[in-house]
C-alpha positions as CSV (number, residue, x, y, z in Angstrom):
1,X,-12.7,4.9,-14.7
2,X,-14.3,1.7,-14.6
3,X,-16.6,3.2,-17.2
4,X,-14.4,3.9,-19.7
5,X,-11.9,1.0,-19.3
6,X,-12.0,-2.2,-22.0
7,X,-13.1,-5.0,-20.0
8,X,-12.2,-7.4,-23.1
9,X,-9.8,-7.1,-26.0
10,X,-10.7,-6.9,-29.5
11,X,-11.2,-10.7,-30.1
12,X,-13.8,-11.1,-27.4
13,X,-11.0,-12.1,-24.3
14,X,-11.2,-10.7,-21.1
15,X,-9.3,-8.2,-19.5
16,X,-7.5,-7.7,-16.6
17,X,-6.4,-4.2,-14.8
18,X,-4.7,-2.7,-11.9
19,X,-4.5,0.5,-10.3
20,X,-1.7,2.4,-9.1
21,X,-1.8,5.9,-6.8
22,X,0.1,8.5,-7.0
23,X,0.0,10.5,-4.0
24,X,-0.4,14.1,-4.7
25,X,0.4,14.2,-8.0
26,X,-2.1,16.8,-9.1
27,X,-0.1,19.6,-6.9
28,X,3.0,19.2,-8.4
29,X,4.6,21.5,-11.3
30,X,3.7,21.0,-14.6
31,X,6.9,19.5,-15.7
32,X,7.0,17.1,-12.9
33,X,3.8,15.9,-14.1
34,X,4.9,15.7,-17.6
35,X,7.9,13.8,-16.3
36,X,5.5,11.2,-14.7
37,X,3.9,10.6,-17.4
38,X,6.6,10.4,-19.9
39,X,8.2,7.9,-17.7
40,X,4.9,5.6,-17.3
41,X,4.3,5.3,-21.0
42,X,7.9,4.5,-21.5
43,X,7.5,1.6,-19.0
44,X,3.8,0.4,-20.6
45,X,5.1,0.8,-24.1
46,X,7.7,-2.2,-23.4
47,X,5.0,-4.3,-22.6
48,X,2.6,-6.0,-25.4
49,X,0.0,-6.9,-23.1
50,X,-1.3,-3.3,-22.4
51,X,-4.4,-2.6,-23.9
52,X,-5.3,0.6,-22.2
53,X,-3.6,3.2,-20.1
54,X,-5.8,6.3,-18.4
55,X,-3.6,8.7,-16.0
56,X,-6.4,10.8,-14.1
57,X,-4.7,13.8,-12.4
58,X,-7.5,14.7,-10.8
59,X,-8.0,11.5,-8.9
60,X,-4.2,10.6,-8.7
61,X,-4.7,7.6,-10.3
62,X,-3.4,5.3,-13.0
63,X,-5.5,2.9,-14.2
64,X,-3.9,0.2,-16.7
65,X,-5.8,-2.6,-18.5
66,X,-3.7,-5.3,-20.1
67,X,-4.3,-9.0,-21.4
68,X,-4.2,-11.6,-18.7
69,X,-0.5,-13.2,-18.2
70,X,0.7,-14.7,-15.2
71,X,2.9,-12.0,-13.4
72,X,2.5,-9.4,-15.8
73,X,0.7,-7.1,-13.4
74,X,3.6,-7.6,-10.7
75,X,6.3,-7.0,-12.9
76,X,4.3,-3.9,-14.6
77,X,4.1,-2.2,-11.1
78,X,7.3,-2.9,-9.9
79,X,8.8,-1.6,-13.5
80,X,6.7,1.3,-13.0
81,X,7.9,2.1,-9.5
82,X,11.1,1.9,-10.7
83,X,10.9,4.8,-12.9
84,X,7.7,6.9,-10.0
85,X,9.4,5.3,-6.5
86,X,5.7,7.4,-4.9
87,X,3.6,5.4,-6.7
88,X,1.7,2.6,-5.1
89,X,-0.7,-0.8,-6.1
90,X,-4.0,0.0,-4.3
91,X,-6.5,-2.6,-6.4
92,X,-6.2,-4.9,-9.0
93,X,-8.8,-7.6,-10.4
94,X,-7.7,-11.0,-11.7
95,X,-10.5,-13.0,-12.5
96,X,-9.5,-16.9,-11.5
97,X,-10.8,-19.8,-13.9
């Protein structure tokens, strides 16, 4: 994912990401999945920092790059487990300055 991921915004800023897991995702019914989905990019489109957004089913994992702001990726995870109670913070990167 790292590959793919903006690792600076279009005027030359840095990025910062996160990444959440959803356990088992993958095995669930197709409309379950949709569901998830639906309801993370609900969450991500109330927030103007988010940059870029990859859910990989195959791998369980959402992956969400946003411009820096204190507390934004706290209060994106938590908004998100709001809506997907399963899903869980496993990394995120802030660089410190």
């Amino acid at each position: 994912m790292w590959q793919i991921a903006p690792t600076r915004d279009v005027g030359g800023k840095r990025l910062t990401d996160f990444m959440m897991l959803i356990p088992r995702l993958r095995s669930r019914p197709l409309a379950e999945i949709e569901r998830t989905s639906r309801d993370i990019q609900a969450v991500l489109a109330l927030h103007q920092e988010v940059v870029f957004a990859d859910l990989n089913l195959k791998l369980n994992l959402l992956w969400v790059s946003l411009r820096p702001r204190s507390g934004a990726i706290s209060e994106l995870a938590a908004a998100i487990r709001l809506r997907v109670p399963e899903a869980v913070l496993v990394a995120h990167y802030a660089e410190l300055r």
